[in-house]
DRENDOVEX-563853 format. One record per residue: x, z, y of N, C-alpha, C in turn. Coordinates in nm, 4 decimals. Layout:
N
- n.x, n.z, n.y, ca.x, ca.z, ca.y, c.x, c.z, c.y
- X, Z, Y, X, Z, Y, X, Z, Y;
...
//
This chain:
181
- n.x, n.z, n.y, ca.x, ca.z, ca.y, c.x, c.z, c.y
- -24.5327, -2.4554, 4.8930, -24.5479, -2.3386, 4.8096, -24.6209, -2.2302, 4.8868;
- -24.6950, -2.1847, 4.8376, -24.7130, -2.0701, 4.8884, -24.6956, -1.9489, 4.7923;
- -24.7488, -1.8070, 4.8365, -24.7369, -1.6948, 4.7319, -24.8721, -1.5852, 4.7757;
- -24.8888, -1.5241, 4.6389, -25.0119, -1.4178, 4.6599, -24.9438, -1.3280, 4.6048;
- -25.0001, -1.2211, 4.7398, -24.9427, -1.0478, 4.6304, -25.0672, -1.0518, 4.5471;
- -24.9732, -0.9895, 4.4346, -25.0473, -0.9542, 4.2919, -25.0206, -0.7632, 4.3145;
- -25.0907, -0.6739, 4.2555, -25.1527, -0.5745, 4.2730, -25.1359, -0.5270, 4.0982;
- -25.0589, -0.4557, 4.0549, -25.0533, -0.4009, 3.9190, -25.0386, -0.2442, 3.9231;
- -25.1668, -0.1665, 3.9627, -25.1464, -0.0294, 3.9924, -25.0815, 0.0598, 3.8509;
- -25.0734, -0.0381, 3.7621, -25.0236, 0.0494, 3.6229, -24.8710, -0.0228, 3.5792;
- -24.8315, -0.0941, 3.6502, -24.6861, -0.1589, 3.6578, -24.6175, -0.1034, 3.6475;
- -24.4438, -0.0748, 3.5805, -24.3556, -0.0231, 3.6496, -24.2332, -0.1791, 3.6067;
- -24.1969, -0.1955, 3.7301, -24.0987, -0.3622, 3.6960, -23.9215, -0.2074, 3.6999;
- -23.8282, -0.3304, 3.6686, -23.7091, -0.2686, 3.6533, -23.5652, -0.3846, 3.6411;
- -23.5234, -0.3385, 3.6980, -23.3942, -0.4239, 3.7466, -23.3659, -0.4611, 3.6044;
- -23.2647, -0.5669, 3.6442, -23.1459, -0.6496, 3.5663, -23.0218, -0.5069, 3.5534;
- -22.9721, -0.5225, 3.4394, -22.8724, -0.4053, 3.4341, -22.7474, -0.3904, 3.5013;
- -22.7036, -0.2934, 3.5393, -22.5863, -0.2734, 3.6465, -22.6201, -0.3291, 3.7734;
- -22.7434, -0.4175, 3.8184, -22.8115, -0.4674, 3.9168, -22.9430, -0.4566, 4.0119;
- -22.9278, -0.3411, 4.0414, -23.0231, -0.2919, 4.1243, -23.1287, -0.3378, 4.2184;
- -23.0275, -0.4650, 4.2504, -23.1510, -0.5173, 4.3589, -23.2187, -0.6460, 4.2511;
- -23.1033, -0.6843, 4.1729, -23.2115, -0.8114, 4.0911, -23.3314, -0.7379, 3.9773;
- -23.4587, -0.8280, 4.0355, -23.5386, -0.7706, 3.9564, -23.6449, -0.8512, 3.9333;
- -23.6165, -0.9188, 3.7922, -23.6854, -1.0695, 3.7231, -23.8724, -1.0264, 3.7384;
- -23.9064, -1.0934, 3.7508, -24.0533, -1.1118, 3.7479, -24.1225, -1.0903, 3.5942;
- -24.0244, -1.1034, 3.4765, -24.0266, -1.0923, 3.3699, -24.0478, -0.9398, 3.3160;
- -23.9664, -0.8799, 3.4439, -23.8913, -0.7222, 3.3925, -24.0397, -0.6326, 3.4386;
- -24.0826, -0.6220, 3.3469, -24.2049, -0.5153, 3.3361, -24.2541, -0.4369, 3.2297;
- -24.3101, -0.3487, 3.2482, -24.4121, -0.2487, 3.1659, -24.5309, -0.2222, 3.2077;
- -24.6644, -0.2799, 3.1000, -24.7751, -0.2008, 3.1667, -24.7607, -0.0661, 3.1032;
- -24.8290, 0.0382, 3.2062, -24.8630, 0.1499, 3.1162, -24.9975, 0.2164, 3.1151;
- -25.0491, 0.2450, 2.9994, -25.2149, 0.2301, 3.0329, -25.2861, 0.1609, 3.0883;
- -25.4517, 0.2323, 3.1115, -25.4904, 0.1576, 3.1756, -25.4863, 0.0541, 3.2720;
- -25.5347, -0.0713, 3.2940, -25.5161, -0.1416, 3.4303, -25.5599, -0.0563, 3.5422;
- -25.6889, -0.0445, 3.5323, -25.7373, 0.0165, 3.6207, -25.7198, 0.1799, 3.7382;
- -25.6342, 0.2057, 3.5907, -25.5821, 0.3512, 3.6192, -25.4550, 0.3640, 3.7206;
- -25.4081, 0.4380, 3.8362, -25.3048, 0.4123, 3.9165, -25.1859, 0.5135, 3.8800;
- -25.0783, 0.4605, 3.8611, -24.9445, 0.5303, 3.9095, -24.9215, 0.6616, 3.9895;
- -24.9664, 0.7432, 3.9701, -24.9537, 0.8482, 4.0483, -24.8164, 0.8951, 4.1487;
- -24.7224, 0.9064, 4.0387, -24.5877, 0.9360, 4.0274, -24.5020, 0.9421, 3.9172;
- -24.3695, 0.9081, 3.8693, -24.2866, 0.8856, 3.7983, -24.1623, 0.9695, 3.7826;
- -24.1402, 1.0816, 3.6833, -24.0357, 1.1982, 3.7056, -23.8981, 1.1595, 3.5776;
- -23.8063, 1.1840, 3.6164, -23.7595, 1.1447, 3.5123, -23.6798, 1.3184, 3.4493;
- -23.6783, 1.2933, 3.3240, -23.6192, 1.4322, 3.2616, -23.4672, 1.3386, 3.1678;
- -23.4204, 1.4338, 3.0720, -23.2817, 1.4145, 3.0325, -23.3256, 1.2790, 2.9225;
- -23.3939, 1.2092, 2.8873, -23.4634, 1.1434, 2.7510, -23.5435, 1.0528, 2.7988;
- -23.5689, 1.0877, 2.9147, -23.6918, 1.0211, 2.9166, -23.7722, 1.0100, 3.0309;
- -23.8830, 0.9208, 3.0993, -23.9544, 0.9444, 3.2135, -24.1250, 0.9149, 3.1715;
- -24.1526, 1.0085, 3.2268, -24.2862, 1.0762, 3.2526, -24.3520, 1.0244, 3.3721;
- -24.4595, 0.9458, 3.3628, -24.5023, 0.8820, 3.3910, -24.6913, 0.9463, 3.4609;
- -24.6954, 0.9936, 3.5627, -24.8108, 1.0604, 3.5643, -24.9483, 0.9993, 3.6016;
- -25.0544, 0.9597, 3.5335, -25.1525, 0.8353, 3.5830, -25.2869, 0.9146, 3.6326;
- -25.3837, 0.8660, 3.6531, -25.5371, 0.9151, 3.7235, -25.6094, 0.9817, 3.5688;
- -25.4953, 0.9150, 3.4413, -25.6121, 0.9280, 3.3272, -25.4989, 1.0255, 3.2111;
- -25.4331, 1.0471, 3.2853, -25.2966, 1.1464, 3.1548, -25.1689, 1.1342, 3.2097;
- -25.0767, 1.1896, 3.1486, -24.9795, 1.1849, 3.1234, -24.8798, 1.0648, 3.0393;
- -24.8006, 0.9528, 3.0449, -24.7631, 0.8783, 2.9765, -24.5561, 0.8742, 2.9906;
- -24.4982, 0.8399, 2.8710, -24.3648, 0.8948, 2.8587, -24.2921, 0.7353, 2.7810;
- -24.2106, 0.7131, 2.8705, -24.0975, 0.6016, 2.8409, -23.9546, 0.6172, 2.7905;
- -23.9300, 0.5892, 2.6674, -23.8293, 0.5932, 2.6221, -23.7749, 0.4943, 2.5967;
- -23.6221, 0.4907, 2.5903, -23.5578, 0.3686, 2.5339, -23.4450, 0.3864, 2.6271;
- -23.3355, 0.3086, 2.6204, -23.2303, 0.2734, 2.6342, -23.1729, 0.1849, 2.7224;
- -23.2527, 0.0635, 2.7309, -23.2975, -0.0792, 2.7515, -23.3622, -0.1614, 2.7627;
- -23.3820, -0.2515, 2.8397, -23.5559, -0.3117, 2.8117, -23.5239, -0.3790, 2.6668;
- -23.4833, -0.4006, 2.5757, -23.4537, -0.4334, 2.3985, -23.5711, -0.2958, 2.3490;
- -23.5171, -0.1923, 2.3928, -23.6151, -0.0695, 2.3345, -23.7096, -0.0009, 2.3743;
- -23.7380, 0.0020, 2.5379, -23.8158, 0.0756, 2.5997, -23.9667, 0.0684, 2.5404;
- -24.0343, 0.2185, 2.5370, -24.1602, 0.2095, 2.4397, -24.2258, 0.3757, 2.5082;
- -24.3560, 0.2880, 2.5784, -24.4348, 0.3586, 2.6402, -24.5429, 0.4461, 2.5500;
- -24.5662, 0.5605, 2.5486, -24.6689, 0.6409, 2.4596, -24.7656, 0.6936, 2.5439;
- -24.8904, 0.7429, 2.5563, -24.9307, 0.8490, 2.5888, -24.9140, 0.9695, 2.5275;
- -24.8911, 1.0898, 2.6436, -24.7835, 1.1700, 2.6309, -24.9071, 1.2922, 2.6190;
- -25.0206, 1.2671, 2.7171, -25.1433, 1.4443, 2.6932, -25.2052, 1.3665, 2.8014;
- -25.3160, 1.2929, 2.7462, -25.4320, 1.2928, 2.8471, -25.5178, 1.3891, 2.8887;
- -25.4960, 1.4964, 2.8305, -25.6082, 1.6404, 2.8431, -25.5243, 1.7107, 3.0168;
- -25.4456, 1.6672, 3.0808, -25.3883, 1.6879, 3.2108, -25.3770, 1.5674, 3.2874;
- -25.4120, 1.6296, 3.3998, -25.4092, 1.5240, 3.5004, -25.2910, 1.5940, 3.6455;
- -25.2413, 1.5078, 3.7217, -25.1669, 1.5678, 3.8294, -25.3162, 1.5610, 3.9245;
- -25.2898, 1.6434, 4.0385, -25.4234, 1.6714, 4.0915, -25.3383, 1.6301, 4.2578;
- -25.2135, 1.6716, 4.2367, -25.1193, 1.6755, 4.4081, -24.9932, 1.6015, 4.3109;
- -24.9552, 1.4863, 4.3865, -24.8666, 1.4166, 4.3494, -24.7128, 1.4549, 4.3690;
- -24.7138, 1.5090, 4.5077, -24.6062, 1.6091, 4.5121, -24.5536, 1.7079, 4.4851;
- -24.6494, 1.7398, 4.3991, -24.5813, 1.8691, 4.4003, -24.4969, 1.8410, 4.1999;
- -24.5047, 1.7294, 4.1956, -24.3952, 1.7336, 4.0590, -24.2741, 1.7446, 4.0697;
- -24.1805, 1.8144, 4.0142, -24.0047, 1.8599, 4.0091, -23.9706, 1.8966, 3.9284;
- -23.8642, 1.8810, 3.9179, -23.7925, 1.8964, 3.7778, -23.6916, 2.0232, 3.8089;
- -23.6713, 2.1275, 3.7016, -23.6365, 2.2426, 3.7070, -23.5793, 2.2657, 3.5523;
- -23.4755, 2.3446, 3.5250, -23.4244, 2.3121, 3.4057, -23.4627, 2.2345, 3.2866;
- -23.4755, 2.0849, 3.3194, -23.5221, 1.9749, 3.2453, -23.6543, 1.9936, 3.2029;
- -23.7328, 2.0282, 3.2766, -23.8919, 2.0603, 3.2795, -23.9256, 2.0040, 3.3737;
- -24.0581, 1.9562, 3.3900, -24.1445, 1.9276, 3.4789, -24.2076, 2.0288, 3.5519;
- -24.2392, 2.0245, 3.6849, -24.3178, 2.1546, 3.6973, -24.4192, 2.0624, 3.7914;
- -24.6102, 2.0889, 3.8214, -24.6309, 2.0637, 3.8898, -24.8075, 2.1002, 3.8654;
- -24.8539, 2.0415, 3.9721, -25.0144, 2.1191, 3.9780, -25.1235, 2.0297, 3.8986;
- -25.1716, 2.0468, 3.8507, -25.2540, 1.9235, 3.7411, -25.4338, 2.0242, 3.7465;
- -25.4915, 1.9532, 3.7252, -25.6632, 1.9571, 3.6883, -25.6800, 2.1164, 3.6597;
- -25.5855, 2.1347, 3.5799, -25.5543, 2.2698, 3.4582, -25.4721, 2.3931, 3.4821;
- -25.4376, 2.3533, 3.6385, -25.3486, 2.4593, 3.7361, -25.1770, 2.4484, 3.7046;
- -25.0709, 2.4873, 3.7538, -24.9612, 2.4663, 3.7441, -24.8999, 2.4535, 3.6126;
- -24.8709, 2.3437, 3.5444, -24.8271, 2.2728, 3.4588, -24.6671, 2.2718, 3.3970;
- -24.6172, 2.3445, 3.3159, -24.4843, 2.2839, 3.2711, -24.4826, 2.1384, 3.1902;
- -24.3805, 2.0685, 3.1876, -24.3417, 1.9589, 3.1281, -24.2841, 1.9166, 3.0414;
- -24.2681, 1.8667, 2.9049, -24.1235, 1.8938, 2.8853, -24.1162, 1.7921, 2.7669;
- -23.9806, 1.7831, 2.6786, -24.0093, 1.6855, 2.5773, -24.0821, 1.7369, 2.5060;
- -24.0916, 1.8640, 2.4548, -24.2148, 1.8492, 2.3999, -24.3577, 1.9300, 2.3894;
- -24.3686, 1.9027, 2.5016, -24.5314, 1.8919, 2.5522, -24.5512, 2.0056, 2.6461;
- -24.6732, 2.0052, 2.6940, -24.7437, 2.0660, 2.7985, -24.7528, 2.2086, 2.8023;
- -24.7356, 2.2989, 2.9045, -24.8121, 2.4163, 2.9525, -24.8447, 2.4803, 3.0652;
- -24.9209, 2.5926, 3.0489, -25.0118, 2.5934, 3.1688, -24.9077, 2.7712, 3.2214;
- -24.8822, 2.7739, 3.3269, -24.8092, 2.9072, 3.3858, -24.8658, 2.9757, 3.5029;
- -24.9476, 2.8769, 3.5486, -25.0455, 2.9757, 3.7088, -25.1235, 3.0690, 3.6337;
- -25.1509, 3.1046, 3.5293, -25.2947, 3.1725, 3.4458, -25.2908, 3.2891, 3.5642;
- -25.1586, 3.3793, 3.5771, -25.1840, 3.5015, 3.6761, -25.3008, 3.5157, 3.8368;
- -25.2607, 3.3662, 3.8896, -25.3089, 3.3425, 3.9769, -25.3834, 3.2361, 3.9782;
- -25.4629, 3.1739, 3.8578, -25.5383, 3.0870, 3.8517, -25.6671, 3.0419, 3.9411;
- -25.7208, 3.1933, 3.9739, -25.8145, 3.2314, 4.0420, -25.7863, 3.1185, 4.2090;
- -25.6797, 3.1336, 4.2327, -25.6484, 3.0910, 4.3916, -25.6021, 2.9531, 4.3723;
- -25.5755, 2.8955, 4.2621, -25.5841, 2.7554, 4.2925, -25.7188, 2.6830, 4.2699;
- -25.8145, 2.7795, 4.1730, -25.9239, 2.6720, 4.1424, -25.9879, 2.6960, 4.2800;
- -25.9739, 2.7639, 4.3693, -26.0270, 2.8134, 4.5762, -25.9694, 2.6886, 4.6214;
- -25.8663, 2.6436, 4.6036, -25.7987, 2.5852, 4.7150, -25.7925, 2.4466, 4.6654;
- -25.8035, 2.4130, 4.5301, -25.8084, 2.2741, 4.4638, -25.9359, 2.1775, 4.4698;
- -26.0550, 2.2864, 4.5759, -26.1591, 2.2073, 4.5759, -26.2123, 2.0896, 4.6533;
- -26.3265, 2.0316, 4.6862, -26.3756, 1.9813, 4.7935, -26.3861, 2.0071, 4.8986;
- -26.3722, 2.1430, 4.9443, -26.3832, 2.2211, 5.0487, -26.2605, 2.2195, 5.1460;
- -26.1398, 2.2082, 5.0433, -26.0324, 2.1571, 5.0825, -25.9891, 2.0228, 5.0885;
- -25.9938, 1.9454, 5.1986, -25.9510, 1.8258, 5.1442, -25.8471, 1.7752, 5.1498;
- -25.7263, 1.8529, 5.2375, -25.5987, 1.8204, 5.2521, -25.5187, 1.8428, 5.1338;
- -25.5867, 1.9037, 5.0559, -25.5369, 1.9566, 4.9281, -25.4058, 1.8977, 4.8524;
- -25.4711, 1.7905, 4.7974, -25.3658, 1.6917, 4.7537, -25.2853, 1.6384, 4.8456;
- -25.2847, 1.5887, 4.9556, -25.1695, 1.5221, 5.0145, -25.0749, 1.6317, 5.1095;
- -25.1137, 1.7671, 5.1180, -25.1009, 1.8326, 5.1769, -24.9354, 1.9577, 5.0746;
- -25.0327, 1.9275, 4.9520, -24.9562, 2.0208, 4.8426, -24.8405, 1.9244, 4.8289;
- -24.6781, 2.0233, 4.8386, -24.5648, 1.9571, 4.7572, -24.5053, 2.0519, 4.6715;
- -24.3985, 2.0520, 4.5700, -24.3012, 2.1285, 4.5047, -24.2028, 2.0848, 4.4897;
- -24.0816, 2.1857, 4.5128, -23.9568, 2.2148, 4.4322, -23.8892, 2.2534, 4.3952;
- -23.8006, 2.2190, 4.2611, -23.7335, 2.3233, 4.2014, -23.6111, 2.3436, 4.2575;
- -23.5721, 2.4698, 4.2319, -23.4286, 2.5319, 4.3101, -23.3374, 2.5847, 4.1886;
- -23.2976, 2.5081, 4.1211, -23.1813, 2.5248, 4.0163, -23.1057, 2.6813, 4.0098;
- -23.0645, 2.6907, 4.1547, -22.9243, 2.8227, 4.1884, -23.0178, 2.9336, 4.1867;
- -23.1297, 2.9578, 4.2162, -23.2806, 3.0657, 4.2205, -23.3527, 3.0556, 4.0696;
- -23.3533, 2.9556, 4.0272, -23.4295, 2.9542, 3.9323, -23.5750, 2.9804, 3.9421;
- -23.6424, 2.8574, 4.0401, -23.7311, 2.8764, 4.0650, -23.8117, 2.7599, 4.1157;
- -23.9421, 2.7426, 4.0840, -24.0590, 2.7004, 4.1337, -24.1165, 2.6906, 4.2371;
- -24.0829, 2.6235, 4.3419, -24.2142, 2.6234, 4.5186, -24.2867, 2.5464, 4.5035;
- -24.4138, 2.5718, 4.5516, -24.5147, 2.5092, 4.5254, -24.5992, 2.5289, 4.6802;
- -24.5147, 2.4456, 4.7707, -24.5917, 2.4607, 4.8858, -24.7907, 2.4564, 4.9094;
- -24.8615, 2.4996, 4.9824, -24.9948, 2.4620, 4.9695, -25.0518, 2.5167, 5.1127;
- -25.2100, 2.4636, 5.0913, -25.2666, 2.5004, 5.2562, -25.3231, 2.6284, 5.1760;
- -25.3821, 2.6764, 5.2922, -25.4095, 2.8681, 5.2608, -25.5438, 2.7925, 5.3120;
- -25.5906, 2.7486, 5.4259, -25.7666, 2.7439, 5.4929, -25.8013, 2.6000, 5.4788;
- -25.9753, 2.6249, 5.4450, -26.0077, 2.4264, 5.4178, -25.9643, 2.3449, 5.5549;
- -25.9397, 2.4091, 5.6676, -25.8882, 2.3067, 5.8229, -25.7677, 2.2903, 5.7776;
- -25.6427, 2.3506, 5.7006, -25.5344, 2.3035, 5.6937, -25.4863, 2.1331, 5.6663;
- -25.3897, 2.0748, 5.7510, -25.3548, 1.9822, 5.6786, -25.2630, 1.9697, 5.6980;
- -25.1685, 2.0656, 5.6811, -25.0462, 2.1005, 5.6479, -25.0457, 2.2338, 5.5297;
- -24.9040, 2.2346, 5.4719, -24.8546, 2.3442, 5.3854, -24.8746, 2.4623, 5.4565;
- -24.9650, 2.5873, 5.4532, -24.9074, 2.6582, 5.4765, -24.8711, 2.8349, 5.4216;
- -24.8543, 2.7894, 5.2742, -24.8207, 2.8963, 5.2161, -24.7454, 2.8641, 5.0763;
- -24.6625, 2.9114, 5.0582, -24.5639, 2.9291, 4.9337, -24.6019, 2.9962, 4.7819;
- -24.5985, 2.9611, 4.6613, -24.5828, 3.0372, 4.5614, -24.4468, 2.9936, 4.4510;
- -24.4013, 3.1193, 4.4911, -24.2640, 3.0915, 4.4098, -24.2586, 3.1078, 4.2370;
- -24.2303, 3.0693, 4.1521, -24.2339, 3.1000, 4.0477, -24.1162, 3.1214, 3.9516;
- -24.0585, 3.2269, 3.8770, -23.9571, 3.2717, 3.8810, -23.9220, 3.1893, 3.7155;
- -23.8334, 3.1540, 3.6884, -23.8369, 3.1280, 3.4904, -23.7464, 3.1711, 3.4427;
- -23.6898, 3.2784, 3.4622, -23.6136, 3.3948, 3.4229, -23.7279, 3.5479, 3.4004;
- -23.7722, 3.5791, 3.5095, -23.9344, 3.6818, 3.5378, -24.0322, 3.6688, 3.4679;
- -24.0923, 3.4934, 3.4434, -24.2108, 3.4553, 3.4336, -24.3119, 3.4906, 3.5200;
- -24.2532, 3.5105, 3.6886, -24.3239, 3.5969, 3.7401, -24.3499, 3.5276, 3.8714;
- -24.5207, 3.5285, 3.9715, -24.4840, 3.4706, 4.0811, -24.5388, 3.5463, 4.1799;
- -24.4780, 3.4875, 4.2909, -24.4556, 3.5794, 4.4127, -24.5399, 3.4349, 4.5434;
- -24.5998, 3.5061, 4.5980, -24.6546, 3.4276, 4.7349, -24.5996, 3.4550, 4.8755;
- -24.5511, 3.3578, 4.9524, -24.5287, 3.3275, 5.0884, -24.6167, 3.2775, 5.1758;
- -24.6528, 3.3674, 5.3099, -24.7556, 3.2704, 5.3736, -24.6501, 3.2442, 5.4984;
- -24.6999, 3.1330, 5.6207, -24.6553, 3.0825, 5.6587, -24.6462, 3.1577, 5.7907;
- -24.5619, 3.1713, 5.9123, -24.5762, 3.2690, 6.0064, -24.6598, 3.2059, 6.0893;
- -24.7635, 3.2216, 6.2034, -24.8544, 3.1373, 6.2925, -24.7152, 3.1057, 6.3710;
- -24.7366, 2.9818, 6.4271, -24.6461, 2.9304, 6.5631, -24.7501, 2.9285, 6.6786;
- -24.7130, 2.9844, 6.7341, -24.7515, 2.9436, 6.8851, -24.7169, 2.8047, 6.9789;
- -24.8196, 2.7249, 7.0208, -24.7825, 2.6193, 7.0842, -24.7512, 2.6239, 7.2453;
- -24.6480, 2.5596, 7.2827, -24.6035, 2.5844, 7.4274, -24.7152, 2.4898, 7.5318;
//
């Protein structure tokens, strides 16, 4: 016998029930495109959100008996994979279209204040951009971090924007310089 890895960038497989580690070769979902990759996968109270290279896509069901994949808003894309979190059963995260809410039902856009400084920092110029950017939500604050680099040499985080959903209001952190010994 032998075996070949197989490669399904639009896959998501899923255990046998109450069984975590068994997981049939059977037990799958494509979602979208083939070609299109998995970005990241969030789950909310209903449902999981599914974020691809080409939209947004949303899995519902119960069971694999019901589970039923839709596209959810291809007009958004995640742009930084990390930075998706979930915050009073919302999505929050950075997409094509600047900081993104989530939700069952449907999309919006909340950076508009400071839109200006992500379309600076979301570019080519930056390239740590995406792997560099993370977020999360803080339940007890009620709030939004959205770590990011401040200069195109960064390739690390190094500045904060908090976002308030009580305020509707956001506030920026930059990072203190460290000195190296």
């Amino acid at each position: 016998q032998t075996s070949a890895d197989e490669e399904f960038p639009n896959r998501i497989m899923f255990s046998k029930n109450q069984q975590p580690e068994a997981v049939p070769i059977v037990n799958f979902i494509d979602v979208g495109p083939k070609d299109k990759v998995i970005l990241r996968i969030v789950p909310l109270r209903d449902s999981l959100f599914i974020f691809k290279e080409d939209g947004i896509y949303r899995l519902t069901g119960t069971d694999s008996t019901n589970f039923s994949v839709v596209l959810f808003d291809n007009s958004v894309e995640l742009i930084a994979p990390d930075s998706a979190s979930t915050l009073n059963n919302q999505i929050y995260c950075i997409t094509d279209g600047g900081v993104a809410t989530i939700s069952e039902t449907g999309t919006g856009i909340i950076s508009r204040p400071i839109e200006n400084e992500f379309i600076r920092i979301s570019t080519n110029n930056f390239p740590n951009f995406s792997t560099a950017t993370f977020g999360f939500g803080y339940e007890t604050e009620r709030s939004y971090y959205l770590w990011t680099v401040t200069n195109e040499t960064d390739t690390y985080a190094t500045q904060a924007f908090r976002y308030n959903t009580f305020t509707q209001a956001w506030s920026r952190w930059g990072k203190p310089q460290q000195d190296t010994i």
